[in-house]
C-alpha positions as CSV (number, residue, x, y, z in Angstrom):
1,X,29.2,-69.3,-20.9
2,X,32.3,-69.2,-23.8
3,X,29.5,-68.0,-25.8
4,X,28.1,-65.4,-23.8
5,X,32.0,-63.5,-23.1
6,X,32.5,-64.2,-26.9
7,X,28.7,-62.1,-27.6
8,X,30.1,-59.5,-25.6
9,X,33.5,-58.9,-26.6
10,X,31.8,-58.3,-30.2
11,X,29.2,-56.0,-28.3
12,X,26.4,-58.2,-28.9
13,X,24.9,-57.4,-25.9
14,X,21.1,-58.7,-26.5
15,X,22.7,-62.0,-27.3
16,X,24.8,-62.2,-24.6
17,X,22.2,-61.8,-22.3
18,X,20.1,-64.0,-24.2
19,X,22.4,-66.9,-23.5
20,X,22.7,-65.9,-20.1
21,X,19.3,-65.9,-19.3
22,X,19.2,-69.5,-20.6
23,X,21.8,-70.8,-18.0
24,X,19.5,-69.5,-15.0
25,X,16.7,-71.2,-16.8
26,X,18.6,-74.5,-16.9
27,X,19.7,-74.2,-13.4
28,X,23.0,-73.1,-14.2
29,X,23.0,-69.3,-12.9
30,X,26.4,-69.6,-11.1
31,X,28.2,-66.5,-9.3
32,X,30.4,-66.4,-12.4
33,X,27.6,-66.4,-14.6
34,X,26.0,-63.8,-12.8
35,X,28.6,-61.5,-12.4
36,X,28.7,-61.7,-16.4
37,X,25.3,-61.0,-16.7
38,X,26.3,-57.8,-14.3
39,X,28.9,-57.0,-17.0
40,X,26.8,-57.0,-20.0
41,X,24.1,-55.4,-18.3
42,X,26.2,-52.1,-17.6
43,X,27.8,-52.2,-21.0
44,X,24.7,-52.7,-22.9
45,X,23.9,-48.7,-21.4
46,X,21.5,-50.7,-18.6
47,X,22.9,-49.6,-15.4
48,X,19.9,-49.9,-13.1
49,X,19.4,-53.2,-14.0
50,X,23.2,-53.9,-13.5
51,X,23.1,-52.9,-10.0
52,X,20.1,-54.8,-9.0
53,X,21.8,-57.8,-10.3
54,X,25.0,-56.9,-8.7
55,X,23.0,-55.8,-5.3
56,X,21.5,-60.1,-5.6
57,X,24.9,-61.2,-6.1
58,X,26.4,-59.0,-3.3
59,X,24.2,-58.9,-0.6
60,X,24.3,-56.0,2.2
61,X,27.1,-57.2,4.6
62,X,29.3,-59.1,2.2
63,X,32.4,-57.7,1.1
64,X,32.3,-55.5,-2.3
65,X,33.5,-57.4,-5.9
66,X,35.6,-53.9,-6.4
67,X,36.5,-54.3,-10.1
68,X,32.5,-55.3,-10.9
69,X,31.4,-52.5,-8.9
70,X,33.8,-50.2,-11.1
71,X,32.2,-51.6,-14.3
72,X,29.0,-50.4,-13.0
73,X,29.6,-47.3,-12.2
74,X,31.2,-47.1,-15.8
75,X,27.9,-48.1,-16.8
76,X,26.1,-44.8,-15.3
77,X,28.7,-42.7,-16.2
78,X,29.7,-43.6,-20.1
79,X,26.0,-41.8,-20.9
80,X,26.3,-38.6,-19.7
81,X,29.7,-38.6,-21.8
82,X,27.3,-37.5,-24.4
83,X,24.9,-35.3,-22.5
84,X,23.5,-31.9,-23.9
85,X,24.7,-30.4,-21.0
86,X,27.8,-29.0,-20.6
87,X,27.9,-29.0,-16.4
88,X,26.6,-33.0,-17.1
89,X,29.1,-33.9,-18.7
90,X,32.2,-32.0,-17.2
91,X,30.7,-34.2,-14.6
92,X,30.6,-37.5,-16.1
93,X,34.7,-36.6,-17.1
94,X,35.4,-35.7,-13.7
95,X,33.4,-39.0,-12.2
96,X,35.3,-41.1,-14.8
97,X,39.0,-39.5,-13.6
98,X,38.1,-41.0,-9.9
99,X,37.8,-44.3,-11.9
100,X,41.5,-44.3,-12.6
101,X,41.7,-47.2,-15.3
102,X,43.1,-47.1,-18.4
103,X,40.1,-48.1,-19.9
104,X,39.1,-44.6,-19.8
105,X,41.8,-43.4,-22.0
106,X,39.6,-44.0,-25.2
107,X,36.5,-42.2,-23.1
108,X,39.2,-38.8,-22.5
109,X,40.3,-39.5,-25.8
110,X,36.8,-38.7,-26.8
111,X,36.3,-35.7,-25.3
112,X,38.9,-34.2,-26.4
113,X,36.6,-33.3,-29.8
114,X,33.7,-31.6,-26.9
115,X,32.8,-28.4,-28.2
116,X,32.8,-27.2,-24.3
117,X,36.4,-25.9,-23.7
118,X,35.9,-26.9,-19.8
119,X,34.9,-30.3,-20.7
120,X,38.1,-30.4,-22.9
121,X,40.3,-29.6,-19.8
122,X,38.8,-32.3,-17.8
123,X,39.5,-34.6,-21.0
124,X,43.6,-33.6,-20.9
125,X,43.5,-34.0,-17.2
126,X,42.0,-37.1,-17.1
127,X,44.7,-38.2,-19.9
128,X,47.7,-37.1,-18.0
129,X,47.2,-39.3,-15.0
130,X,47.6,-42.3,-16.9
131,X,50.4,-43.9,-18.3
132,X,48.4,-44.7,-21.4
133,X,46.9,-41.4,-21.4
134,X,50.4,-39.8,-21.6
135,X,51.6,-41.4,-24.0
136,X,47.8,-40.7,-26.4
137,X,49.0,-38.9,-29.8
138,X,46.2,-36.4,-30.0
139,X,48.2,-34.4,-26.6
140,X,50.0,-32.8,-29.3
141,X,47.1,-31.1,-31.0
142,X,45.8,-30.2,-27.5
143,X,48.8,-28.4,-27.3
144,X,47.2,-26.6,-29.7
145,X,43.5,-26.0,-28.3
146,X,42.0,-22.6,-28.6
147,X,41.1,-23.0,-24.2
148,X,44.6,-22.1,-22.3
149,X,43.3,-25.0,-19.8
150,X,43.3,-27.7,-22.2
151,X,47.0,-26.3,-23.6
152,X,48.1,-26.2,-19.6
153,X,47.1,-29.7,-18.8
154,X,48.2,-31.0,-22.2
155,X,51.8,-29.8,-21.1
156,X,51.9,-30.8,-17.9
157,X,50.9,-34.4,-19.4
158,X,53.5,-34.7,-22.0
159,X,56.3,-33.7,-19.0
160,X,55.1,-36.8,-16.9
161,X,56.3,-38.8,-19.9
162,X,59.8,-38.6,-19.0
163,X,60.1,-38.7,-22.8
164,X,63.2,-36.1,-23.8
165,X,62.4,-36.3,-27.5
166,X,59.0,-33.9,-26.2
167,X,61.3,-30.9,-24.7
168,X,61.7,-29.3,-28.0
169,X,57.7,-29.4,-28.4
170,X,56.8,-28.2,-24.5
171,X,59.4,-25.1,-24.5
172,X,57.5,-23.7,-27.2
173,X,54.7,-23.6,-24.6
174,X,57.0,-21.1,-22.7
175,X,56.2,-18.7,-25.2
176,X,52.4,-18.9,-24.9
177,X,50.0,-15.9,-24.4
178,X,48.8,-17.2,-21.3
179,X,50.9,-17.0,-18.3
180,X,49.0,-20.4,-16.8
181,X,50.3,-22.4,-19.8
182,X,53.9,-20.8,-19.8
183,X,54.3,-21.9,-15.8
184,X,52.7,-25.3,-16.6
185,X,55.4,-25.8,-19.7
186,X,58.4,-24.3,-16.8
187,X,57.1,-27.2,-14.8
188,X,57.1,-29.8,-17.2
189,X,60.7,-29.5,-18.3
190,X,61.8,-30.8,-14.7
191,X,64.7,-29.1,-13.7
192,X,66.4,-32.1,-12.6
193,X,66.6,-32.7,-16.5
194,X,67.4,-29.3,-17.1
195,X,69.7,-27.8,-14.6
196,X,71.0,-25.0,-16.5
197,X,67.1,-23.2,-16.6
198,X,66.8,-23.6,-13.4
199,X,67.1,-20.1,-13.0
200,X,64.9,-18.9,-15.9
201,X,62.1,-21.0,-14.5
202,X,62.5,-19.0,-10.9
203,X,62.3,-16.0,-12.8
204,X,59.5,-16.8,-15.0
205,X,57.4,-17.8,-11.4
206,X,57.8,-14.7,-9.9
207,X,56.4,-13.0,-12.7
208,X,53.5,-15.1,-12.6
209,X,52.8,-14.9,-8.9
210,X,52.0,-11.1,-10.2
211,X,49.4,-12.2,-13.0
212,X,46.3,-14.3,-12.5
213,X,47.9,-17.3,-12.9
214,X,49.7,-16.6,-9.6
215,X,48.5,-19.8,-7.4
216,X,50.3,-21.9,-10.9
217,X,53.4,-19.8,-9.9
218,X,53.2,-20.5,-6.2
219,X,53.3,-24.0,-6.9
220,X,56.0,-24.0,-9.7
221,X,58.1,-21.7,-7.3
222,X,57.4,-24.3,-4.2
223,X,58.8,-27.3,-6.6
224,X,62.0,-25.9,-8.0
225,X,62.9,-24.3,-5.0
226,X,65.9,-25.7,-3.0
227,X,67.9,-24.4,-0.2
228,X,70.5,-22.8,-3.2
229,X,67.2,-20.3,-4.1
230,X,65.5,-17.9,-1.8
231,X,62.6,-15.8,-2.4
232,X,63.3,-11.6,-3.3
233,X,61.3,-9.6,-0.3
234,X,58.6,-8.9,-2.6
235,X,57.5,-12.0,-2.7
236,X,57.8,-13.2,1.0
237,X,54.0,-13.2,1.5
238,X,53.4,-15.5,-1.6
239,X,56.2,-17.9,-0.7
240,X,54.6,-18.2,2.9
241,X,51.0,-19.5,1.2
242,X,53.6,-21.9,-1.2
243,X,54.6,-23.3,2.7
């Protein structure tokens, strides 16, 4: 059994399974042994037979081993990380971000080099809601990506960080071309933090609620707002949608 984890911590899948089979054989094919086997089965890029294993361990009825079960579906899903299709593997990104473990981080990391700028997006995104993620050092260069979705969630990451060292890096996204990024950047410097812009930030939303990033500036408008800050006229309709 030492043998087997040790076979696939070093990603020597065929062996691991090798030794595994051999403890079944000798009448030694315990749960733990089996939900190893389920393990290797879904790293080794066999997901199928992961789940039939896993469906023999956990029959219909019992009560669902949660983290195995997640280390199956990793095992379907790690594949079409790679697919030839774009729309397969935006898909595979946004299946792994419902997955919401940290062992993803490397996976987001990843595709952060996709040549699809949609699959890139859903790479940041997928960073930013972990702590790991947040703290990845190639967010910076995605501040940088050509796609004004991968710069937007790439700022809206590094301002979940808490980290103050970042707010010289993020206001530069104020200045962006694309209105989306420059309302995801007034949102990441948290006004709380930065009291004295709260004002710039109001005024920067409204201007956005008249471009096409106008649901970003609803939202950005509907967080920094207090009961100090009303809405001009203008703008009554779009602050009734932000309620």
């Amino acid at each position: 059994m030492q043998d087997a984890q040790a076979a696939l911590d070093k990603q020597q899948y065929d062996r691991a399974l090798q030794l595994l089979d051999s403890l079944e054989k000798g009448g030694k094919g315990t749960p733990d042994v089996r939900r190893l086997k389920v393990r290797t089965l879904a790293k080794a890029g066999k997901p199928l037979d992961a789940l039939a294993e896993y469906d023999a361990l956990v029959p219909p009825g019992k009560p669902d081993d949660v983290p195995l079960l997640r280390e199956v579906a990793f095992g379907f899903i790690t594949p079409l990380l790679k697919d030839m299709r774009d729309q397969m593997r935006g898909a595979a990104f946004t299946a792994l971000k419902e997955i919401e473990s940290e062992e993803t981080v490397s996976y987001f990391e990843d595709g952060l080099s996709d040549g699809s700028g949609m699959v890139r997006a859903l790479a940041v995104d997928g960073l930013g809601q972990l702590k790991k993620g947040q703290r990845s050092p190639r967010l910076r260069h995605a501040l940088e990506d050509q796609a004004a979705y991968v710069r937007k969630y790439a700022v809206k990451a590094l301002g979940k960080t808490g980290d103050l060292s970042l707010v010289g890096l993020i206001e530069k996204s104020l200045e962006d071309k694309e209105p989306v990024v420059r309302v995801s950047a007034a949102g990441a410097l948290a006004p709380e933090r930065r009291p004295a812009m709260r004002k710039d930030f109001l005024v920067d939303a409204y201007q956005v609620l008249e471009a096409r990033a106008a649901g970003a500036g609803v939202r950005l408008v509907a967080t920094l707002c207090d009961d100090r800050c009303a809405a001009p006229p203008r703008h009554a309709g779009a602050c009734g949608v932000a309620r």
